[in-house]
Legacy VTK file of the C-alpha trace (Angstrom):
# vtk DataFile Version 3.0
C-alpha trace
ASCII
DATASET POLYDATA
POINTS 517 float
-49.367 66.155 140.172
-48.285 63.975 142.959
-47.676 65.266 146.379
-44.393 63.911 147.905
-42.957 63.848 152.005
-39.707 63.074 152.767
-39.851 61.518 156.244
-36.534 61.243 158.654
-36.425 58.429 161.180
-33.476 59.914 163.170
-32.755 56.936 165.201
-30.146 56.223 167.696
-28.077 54.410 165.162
-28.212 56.886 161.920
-31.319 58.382 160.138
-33.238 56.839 157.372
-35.071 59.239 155.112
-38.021 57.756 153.407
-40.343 58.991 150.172
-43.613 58.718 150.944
-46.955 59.610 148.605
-50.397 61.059 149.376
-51.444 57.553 149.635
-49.280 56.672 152.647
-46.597 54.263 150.288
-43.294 54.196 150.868
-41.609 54.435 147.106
-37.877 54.324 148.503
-35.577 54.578 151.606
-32.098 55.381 152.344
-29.994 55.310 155.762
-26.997 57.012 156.706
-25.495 55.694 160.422
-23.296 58.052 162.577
-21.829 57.303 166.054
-22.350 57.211 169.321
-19.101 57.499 171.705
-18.798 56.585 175.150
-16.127 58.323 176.740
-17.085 57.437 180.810
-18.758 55.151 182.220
-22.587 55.961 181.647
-22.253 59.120 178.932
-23.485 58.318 175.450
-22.861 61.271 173.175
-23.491 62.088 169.575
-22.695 65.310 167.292
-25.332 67.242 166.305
-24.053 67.981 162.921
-23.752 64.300 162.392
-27.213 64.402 162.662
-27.489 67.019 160.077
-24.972 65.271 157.770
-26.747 62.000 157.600
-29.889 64.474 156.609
-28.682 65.618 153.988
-26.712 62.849 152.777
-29.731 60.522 153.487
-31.882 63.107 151.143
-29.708 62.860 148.079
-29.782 59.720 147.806
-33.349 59.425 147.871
-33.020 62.340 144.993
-31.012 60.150 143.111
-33.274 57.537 142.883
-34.991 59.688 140.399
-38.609 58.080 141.251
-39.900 61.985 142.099
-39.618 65.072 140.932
-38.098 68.048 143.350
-41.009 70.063 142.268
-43.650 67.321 143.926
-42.289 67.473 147.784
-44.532 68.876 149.567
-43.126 69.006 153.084
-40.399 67.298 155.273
-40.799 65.998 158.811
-38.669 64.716 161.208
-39.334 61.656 163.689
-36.526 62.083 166.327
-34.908 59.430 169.418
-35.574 61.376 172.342
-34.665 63.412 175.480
-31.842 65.477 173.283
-30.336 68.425 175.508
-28.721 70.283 172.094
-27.578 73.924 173.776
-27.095 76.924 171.239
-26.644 80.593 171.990
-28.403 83.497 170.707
-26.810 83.344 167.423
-28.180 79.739 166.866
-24.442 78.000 167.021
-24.078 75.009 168.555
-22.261 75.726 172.052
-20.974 72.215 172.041
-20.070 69.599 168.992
-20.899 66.287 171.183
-24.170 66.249 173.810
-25.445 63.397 175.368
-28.354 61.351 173.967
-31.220 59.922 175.603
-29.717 56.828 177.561
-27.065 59.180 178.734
-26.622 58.626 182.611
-24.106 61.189 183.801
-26.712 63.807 185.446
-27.002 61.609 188.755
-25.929 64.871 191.250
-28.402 66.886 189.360
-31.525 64.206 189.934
-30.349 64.150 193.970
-30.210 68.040 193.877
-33.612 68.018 192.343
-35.165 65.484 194.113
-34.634 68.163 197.098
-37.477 70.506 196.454
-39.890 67.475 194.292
-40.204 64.113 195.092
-39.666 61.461 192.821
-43.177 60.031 192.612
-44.418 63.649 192.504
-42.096 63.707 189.372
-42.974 61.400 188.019
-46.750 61.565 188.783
-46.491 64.556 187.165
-44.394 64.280 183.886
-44.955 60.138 183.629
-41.394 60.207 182.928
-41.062 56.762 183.351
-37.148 56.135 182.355
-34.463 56.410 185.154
-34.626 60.416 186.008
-30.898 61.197 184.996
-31.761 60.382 180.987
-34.345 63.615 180.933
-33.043 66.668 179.546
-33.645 69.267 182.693
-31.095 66.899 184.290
-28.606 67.058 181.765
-29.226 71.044 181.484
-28.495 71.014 185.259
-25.365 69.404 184.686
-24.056 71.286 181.878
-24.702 73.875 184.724
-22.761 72.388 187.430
-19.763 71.188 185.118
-19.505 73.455 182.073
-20.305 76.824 183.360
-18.730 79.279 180.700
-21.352 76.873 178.219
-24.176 77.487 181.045
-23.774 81.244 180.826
-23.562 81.788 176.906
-27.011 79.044 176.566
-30.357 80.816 174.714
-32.224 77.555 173.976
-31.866 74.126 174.486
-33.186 71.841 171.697
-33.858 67.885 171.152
-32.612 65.916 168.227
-35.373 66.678 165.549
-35.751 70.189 166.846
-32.191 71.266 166.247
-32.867 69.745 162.791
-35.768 71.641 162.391
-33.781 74.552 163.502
-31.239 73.872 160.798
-33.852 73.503 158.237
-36.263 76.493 159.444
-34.508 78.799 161.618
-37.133 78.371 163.622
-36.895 77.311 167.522
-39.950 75.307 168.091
-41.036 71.622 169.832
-44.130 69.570 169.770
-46.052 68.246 172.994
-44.934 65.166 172.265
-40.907 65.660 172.284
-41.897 68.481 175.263
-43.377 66.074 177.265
-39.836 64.109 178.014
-38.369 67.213 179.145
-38.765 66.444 182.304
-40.745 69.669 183.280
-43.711 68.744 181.004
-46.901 68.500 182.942
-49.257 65.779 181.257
-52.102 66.462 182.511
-51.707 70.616 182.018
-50.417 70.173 178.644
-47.247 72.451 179.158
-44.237 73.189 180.920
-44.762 73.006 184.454
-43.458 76.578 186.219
-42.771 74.455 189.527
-40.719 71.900 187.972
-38.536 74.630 186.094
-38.232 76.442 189.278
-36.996 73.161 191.276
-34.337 72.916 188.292
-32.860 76.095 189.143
-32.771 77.128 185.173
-34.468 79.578 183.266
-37.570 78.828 181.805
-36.829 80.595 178.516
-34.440 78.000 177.719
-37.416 75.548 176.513
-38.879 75.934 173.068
-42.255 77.237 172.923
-44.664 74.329 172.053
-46.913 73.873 169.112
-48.822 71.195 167.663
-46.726 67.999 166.027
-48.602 68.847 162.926
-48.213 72.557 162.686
-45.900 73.694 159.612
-43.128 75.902 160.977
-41.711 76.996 158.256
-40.448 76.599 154.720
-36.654 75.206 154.080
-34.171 78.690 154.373
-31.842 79.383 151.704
-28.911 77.973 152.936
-30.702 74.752 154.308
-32.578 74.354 150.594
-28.964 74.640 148.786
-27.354 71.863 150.825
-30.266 69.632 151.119
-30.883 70.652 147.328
-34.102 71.018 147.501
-36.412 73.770 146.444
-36.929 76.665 149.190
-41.064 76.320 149.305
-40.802 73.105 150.840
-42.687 73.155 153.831
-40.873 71.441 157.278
-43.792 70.294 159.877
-42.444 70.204 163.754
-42.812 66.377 163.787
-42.704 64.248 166.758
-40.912 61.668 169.489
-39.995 58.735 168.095
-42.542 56.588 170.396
-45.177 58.893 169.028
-44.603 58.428 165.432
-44.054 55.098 166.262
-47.728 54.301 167.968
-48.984 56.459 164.536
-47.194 54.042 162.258
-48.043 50.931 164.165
-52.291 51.798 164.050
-51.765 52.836 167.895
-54.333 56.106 167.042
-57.591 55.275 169.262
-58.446 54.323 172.507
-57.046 51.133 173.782
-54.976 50.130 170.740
-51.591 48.581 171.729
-48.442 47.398 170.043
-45.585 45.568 170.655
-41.983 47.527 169.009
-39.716 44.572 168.654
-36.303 45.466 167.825
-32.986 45.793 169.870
-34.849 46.381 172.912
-38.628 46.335 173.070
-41.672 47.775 174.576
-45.604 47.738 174.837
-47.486 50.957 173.644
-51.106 51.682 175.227
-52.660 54.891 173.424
-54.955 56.285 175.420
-57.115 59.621 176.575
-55.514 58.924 180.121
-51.877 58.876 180.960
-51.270 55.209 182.366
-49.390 56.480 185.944
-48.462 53.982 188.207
-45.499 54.745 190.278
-44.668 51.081 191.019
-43.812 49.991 187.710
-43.227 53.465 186.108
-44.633 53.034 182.524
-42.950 55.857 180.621
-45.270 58.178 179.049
-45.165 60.792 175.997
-47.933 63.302 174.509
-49.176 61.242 171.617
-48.943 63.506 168.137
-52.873 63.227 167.951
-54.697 65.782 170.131
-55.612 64.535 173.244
-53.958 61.143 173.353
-51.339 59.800 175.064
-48.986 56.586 174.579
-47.519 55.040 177.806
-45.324 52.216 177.433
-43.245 49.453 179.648
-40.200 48.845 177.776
-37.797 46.061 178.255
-33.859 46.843 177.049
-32.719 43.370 175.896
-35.186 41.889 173.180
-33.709 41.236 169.613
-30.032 41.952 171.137
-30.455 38.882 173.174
-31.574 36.838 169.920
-28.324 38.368 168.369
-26.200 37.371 171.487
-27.860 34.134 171.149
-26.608 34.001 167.476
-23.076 35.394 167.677
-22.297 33.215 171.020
-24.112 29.609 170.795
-24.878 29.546 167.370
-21.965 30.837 165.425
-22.306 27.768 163.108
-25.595 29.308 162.025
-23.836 32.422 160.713
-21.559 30.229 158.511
-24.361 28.124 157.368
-25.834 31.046 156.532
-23.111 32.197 154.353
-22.453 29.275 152.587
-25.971 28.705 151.495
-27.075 32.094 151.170
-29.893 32.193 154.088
-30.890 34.549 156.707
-29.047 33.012 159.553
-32.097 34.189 162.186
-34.258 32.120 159.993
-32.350 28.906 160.792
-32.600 29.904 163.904
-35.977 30.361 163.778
-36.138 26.979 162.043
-34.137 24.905 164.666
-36.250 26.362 167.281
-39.608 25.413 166.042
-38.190 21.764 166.432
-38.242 22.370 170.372
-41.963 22.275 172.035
-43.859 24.810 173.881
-41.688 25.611 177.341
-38.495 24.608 175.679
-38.473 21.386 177.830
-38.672 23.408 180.585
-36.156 25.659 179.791
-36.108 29.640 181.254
-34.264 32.338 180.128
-34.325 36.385 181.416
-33.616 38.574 178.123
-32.032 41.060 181.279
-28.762 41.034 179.258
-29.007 44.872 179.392
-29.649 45.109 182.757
-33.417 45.971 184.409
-36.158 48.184 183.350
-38.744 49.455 185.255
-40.264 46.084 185.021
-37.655 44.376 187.530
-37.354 44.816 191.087
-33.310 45.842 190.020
-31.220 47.774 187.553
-28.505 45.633 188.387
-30.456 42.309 187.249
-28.404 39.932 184.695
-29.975 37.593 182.235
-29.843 33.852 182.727
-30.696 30.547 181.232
-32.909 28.475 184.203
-33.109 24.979 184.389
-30.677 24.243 181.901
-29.671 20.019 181.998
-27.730 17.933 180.052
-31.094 16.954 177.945
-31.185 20.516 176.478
-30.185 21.141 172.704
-29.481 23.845 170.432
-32.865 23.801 169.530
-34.260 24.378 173.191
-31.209 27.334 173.818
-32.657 29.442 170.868
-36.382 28.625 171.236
-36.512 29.461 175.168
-34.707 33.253 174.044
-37.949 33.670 171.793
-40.483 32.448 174.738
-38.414 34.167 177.606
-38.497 37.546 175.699
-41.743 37.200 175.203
-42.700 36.241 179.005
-41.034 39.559 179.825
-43.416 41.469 177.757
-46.399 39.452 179.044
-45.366 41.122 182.523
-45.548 44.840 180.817
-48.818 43.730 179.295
-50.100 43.018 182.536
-49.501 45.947 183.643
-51.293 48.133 181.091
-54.506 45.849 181.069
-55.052 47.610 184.641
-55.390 50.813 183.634
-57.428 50.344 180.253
-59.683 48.260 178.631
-57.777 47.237 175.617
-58.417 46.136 172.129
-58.543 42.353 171.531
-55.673 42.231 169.270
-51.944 43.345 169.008
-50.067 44.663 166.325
-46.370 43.336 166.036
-43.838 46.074 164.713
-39.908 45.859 164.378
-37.846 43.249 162.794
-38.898 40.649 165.452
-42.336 40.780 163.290
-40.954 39.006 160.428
-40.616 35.590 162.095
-43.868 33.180 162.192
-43.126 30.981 164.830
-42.069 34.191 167.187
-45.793 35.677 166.577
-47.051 32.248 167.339
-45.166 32.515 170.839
-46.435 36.048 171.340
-50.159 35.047 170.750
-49.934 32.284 173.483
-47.601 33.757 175.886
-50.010 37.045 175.203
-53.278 35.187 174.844
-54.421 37.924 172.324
-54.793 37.599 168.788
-51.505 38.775 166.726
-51.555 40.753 163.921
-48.837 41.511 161.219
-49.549 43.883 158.597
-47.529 45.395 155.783
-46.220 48.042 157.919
-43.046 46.234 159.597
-40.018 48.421 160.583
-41.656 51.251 158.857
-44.002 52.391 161.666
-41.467 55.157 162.522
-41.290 56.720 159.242
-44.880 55.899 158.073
-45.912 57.915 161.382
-43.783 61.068 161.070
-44.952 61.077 157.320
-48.643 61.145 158.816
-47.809 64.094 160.750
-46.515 66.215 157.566
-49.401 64.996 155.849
-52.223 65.820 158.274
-50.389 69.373 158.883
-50.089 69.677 155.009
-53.930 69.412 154.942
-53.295 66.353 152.183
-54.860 63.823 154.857
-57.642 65.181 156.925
-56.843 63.338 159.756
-54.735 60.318 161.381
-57.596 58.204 160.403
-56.108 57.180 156.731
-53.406 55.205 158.824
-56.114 52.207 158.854
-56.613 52.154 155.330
-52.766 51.779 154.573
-52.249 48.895 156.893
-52.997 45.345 155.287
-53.547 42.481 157.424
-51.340 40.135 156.058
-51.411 37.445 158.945
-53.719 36.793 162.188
-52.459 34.508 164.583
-54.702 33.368 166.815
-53.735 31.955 170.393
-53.797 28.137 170.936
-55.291 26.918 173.943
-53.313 24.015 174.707
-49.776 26.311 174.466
-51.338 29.615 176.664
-52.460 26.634 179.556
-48.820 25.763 179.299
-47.319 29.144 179.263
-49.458 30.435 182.168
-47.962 27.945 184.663
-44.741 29.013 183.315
-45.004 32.918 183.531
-45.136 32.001 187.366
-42.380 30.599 187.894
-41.006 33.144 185.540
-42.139 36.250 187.889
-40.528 34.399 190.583
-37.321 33.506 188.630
-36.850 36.916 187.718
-36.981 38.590 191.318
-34.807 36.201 192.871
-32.201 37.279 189.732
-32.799 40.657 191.011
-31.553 40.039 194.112
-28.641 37.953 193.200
-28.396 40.927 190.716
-27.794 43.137 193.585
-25.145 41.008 195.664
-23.159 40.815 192.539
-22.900 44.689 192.832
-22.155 45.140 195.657
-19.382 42.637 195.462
-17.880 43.911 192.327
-19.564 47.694 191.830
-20.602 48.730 188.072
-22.449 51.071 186.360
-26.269 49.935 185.620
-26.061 48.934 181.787
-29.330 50.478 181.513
LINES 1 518
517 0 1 2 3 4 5 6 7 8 9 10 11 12 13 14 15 16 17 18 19 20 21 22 23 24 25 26 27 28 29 30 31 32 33 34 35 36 37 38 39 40 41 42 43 44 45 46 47 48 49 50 51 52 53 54 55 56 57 58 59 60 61 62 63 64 65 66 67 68 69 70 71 72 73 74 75 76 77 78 79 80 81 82 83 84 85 86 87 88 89 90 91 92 93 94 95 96 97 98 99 100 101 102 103 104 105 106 107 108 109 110 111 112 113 114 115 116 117 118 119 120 121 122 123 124 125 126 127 128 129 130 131 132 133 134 135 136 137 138 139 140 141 142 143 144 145 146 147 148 149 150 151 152 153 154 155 156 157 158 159 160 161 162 163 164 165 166 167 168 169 170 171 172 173 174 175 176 177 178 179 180 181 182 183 184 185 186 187 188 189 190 191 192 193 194 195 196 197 198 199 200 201 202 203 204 205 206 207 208 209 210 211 212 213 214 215 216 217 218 219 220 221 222 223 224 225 226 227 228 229 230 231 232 233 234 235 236 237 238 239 240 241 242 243 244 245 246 247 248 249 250 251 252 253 254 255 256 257 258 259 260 261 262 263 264 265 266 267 268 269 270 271 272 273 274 275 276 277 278 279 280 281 282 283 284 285 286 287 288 289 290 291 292 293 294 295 296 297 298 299 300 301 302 303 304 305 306 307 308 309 310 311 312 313 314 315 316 317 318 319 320 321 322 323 324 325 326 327 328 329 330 331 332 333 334 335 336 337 338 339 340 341 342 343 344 345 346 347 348 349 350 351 352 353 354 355 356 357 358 359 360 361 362 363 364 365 366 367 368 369 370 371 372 373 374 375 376 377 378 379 380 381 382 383 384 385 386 387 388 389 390 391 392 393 394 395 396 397 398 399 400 401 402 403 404 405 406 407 408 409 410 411 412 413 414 415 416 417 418 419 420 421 422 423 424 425 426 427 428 429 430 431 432 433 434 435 436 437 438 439 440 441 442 443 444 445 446 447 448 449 450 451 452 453 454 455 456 457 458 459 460 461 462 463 464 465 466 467 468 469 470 471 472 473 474 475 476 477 478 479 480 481 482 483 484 485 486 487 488 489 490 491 492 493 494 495 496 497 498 499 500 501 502 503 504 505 506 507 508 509 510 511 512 513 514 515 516
């Protein structure tokens, strides 16, 4: 009898619910999107029972695929986007229908009241909470104090995204190290909550779910939660993890030194280590790994494959009908037009900043930019220098974890960016490291979470299986002649990019906006 997970990747976009078997194969996926709304400037909401909708909506259609059998699932667990401040009183209801999400800025007051009584770097020395401070939840709890006071009084827990699922699935109120540890009163290096930081917050300590293990099995599916995801009740839900977690899982981040690059919308580098990588300066943002003992820390930048589809929508907009007239992935002619353009793009710059800075740039208010740009350029050089300059950027947050840890001599490449040849072929010699792409693309998510379920099923003894599904399917190897070239330009690429920050900041202050970060 085969043994069957059903693994949610509740992203920031919708959830995709994948069928995985006691081999680690993915026989079938389905996604179902919901929205995010954005009623001020800097709040990003989303409805918790959107969440739950596009569960079980997600789950019947992988039913009715009829590749399993109900009998065969084993367990369910839940990869989920982070920092969620879900508040429900004693009787489990939700308090409120909309709550902000993890790039939800509101909670500014709350950081400055806070910020009182702990320091920032002591913060963030202590929870490696690398993102601006007003995205954690204890900030956002603070708020919901300070603004929605009737809510404060009536809260018993406050949950994040895949928690309040679990919740809905379980009854039970639980979290994993992992999710705990960007609640902004996690301490790393203590493994738990951190009494000081909840006392600094002003809230009650009982709000936070008690902790367990990523792999531990909460519970099996309650009545009501088995009818509607039709399901049977004995199916076991394990607490999952944080979506960079599962992520570093899925993308063969599980020992010492492995790193990966997540290349999608926005994009970071992943370090899994037995160490925390802490550096105040540049703030690499840092979750519990799901694997005892371990810890991923990661330098993000926001504008990666969303400047490749600004690129597409606003230069190249005769790609897209190309595209449809002959039937072709339109970032593949891309792709092909910019593999006509040498290494440096004729010297040709451009800042993938579109979405403002990261931790990475000297300011939040930082723009992207094309440099150097003459009347010599063509559509060729315009598309390859996005590819190069995105890459450059990520060189930089490299950099920065090869000071902390000895890394492995190779990277993994996950997210859709993985898919395109000549873009690993930039990454190898802007990275001088050998890049790999195995079978496991935009999967790593979903492939990590089902680890998790199938370690705390006892069906895999450990995380160590996750080797054995990956299959190298390419190795690109750096070529000398391009990283001599790319060097000299990821100077004057450093340089380029603070004296955008600054520029970045007299724009501001001449014409004030939100950070789109």
């Amino acid at each position: 009898m085969s043994k069957i997970i059903i693994a949610y990747d509740l992203g920031t976009s919708g959830n995709k619910a994948s069928l995985y078997n006691i081999d680690g194969t993915c026989l079938a996926s389905a996604f179902v999107p919901y929205d995010t709304y954005y009623p001020k400037s800097g709040w990003h909401e989303q409805r918790p029972l959107d969440w739950w909708n596009a569960i079980i909506e997600s789950t019947h259609k992988l039913l009715d695929t009829r590749l399993i059998e109900k009998k065969d699932i084993e367990s369910l667990v839940i990869s989920g986007h982070s920092l969620g401040a879900v508040p429900i009183d004693e009787k489990g209801a939700l308090l409120h229908d909309i709550t902000p999400i993890w790039s939800d800025t509101r909670a500014k007051k709350e950081v400055q009241q806070f910020s009182k009584k702990v320091s920032e770097k002591d913060w963030y020395i202590t929870t490696g909470n690398g993102f601006p401070q007003e995205c954690y939840t204890v900030f956002k709890v603070m708020w919901y104090k300070n603004n929605k006071p009737a809510l404060f009084k009536r809260i018993y827990r406050i949950f994040g995204t895949k928690d309040f699922i679990n919740f809905k699935m379980t009854g039970k109120i639980k979290t994993d190290h992992s999710y705990a540890s960007g609640s902004g009163i996690y301490d790393l290096k203590r493994c738990k909550y951190s009494p000081r930081l909840i006392e600094a917050s002003g809230l009650p300590g009982e709000f936070f779910p008690e902790i367990v293990p990523s792999t531990q099995i909460i519970g099996d599916l309650t009545k009501e939660a088995a009818e509607q995801l039709n399901l049977p009740q004995k199916v076991k839900v394990a607490c999952g993890g944080v979506d960079n977690s599962c992520i570093a899982v899925g993308a063969r981040s599980i020992k010492e030194g492995r790193v990966y690059t997540s290349l999608g919308s926005s994009a970071w580098i992943a370090l899994t280590s037995k160490e925390p990588v802490l550096d105040f300066k540049n703030k690499p943002f840092v979750f519990t790994h799901v694997i005892p003992g371990m810890f991923t820390s990661a330098v993000p930048i926001f504008s990666a494959g969303s400047s490749y589809e600004w690129v597409l929508h606003n230069i190249c907009s005769n790609l897209i009908s190309i595209s449809k007239k002959e039937g072709k992935d339109p970032y593949q002619l891309m792709d092909a037009l910019a593999s006509k353009s040498p290494v440096g793009s004729k010297s040709l710059l451009f800042n993938p900043s579109l979405a403002g800075g990261s931790s990475l740039d000297k300011s939040p208010y930082i723009r992207g930019a094309y440099l150097g740009l003459d009347l010599g350029h063509t559509q060729s050089d315009l598309i390859r220098s996005v590819l190069e300059g995105i890459a450059m950027n990520l060189r930089l947050a490299l950099d920065i974890l090869r000071k902390f840890c000895k890394l492995q001599p190779e990277m993994i490449l996950v997210g859709g960016g993985s898919k395109s040849k000549l873009w690993r072929q930039i990454f190898a010699d802007i990275y001088n490291i050998k890049i790999v792409k195995t079978n496991i693309g935009q999967e790593a998510g979903s492939l990590g979470a089902a680890a998790v379920a199938a370690v705390g099923s006892g069906l895999w003894r450990d995380f160590s299986k996750i080797d054995d599904i990956h299959q190298v399917e390419e190795i690109t190897i750096p070529i000398l002649e391009n990283v001599l070239k790319y060097e000299k330009l990821l100077n004057v690429f450093k340089l380029a990019s603070e004296y955008q920050a600054e520029i970045g900041d007299l724009m501001y202050l001449s014409n004030p906006r939100e950070p789109l970060s």
